[in-house]
N, C-alpha and C positions, 0 to 999 in steps of 0.2 A: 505452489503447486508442484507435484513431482517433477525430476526434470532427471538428466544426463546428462554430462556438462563433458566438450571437449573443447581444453581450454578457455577462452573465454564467451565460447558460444555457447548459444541456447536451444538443446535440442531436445524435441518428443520421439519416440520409436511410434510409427503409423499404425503397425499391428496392434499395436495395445493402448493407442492415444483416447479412441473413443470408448473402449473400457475403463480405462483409468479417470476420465474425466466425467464421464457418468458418475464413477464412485464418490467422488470429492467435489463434486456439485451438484447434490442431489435435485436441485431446479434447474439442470441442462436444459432440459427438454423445453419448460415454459420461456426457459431464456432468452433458448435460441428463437424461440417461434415469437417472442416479443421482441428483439431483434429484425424477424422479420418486420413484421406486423409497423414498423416504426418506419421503415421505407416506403408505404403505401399511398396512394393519393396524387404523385409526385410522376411526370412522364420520362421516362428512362430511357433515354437512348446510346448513354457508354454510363457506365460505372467502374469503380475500381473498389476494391476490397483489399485490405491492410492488413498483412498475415492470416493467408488463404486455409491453413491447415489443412486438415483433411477435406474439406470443401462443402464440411456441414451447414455452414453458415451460407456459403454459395449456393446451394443445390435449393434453400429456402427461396432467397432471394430472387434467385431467377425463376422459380417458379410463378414469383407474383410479375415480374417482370421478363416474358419468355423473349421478346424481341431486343434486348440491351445486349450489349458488346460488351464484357464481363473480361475487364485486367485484374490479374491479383499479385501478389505479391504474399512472398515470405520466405524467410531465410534459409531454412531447410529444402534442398531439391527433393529428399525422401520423402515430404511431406505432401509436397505439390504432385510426386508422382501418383501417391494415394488420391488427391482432389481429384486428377485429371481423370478419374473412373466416373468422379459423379458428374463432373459437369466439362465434357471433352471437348467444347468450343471454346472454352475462354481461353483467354493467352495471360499461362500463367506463369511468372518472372521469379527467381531467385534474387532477393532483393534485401536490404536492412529497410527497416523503419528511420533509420537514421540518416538513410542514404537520399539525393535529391528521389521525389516525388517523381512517378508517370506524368508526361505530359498529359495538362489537361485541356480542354475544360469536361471538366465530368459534371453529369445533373447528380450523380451521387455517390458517395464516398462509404463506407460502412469499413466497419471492424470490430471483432466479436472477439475479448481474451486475449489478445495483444498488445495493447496499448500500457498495460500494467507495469510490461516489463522495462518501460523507460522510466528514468527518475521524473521528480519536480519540470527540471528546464527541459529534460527530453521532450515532456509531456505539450508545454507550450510552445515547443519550437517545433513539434508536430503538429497543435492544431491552427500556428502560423501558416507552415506549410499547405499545407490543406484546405486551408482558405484562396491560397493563392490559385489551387490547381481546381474550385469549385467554379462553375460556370454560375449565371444570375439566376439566382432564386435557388442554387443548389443545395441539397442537405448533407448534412453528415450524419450520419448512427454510430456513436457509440456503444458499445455492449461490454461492459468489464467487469472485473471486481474492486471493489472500492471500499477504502477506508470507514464503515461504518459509527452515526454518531454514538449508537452505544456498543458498546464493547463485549456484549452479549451475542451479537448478531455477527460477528464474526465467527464465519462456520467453515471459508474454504480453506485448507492447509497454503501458506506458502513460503518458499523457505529466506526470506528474506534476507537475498542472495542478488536471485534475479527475479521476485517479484517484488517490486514495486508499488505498489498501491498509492493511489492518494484519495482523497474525500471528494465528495462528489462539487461541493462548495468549492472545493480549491480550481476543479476543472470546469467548471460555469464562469470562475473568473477567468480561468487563463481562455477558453474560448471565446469570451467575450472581448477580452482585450485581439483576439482574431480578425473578428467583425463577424464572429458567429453567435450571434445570441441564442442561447441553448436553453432547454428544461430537460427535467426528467421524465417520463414519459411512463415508468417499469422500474420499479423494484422490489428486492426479497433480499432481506436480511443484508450482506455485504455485496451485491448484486444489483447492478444497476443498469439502465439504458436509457441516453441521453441524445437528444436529438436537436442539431443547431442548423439553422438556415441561414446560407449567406446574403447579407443585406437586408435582411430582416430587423425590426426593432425591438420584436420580445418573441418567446415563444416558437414554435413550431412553423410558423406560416399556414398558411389554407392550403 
């Protein structure tokens, strides 16, 4: 995906992040709103969100969920200053994905277009983490883009740098090995949304 790179950091420009990423994944819209849609069902009382961005991903979210205490995080302060327009209650943190986790316990976890940028072990040492900081029966969402099985359905640019990708297969196993047994729930082309509940034995949970 486009990027800016200062140093070894990973940065978006806020003004033109939601322009740009409209152009280069032309199923934003369904994405995000399946994103949404994947958190549902489930009673919310804190969540956290894992590279907050522009707070498109938030703004979904808490709509289904108006009463949840909403922490995010992401690396860019420019970024979160953009979020805090759409959704100005949450307490949103300048933070790594590599860095220890918000204290939890959260009933839910969600991240949409972030997760990509860690390699293999980032990836499972993230959704180790994550496990830890899930309260009982809590879920995660993820929303990324992902290594698809045919090679044709690779549609979003990225510059294999600092995106990351891995196969949707590869992160069912490492969330498993979590004690998040996860499915897929949502896909399009390289485009996925995966949903794991802790201590759960298959699937999504009720």
């Amino acid at each position: 995906m486009s990027d800016a790179t200062d140093g070894d950091q990973y940065h978006f420009d806020p003004v033109t992040y939601l322009e740009m990423i409209r152009a280069e994944v032309p199923a934003y819209e369904e994405f995000q709103d399946a994103v949404a849609t994947a958190t549902a069902g489930v009673g919310v009382r804190r969540m956290l969100e894992l590279g907050v961005g522009t707070g498109q991903t938030s703004r979904r979210v808490l709509a289904l969920h108006p009463a949840a205490e909403l922490i995010g995080i992401d690396e860019s302060a420019e970024m979160l200053a953009a979020a805090a327009a759409q959704v100005p209650a949450a307490d949103l943190r300048v933070h790594r994905l590599e860095d220890p986790l918000p204290q939890g316990p959260f009933d839910l976890i969600v991240s949409a277009l972030a997760v990509h940028h860690l390699d293999g072990a980032g990836k499972a040492d993230l959704f180790a983490r994550i496990a830890e900081q899930l309260g009982p029966d809590g879920r995660f969402v993820l929303g990324d883009v992902v290594v698809p099985e045919d090679p044709a359905d690779v549609v979003t640019p990225i510059d294999g740098v600092y995106d990351m990708p891995s196969s949707v297969a590869e992160q069912l196993e490492w969330l498993a090995a979590a004690g998040l047994p996860a499915q897929v729930v949502w896909e399009r082309q390289d485009l996925a949304v995966i949903v794991g509940v802790q201590g759960a034995d298959a699937g999504i949970g009720s």
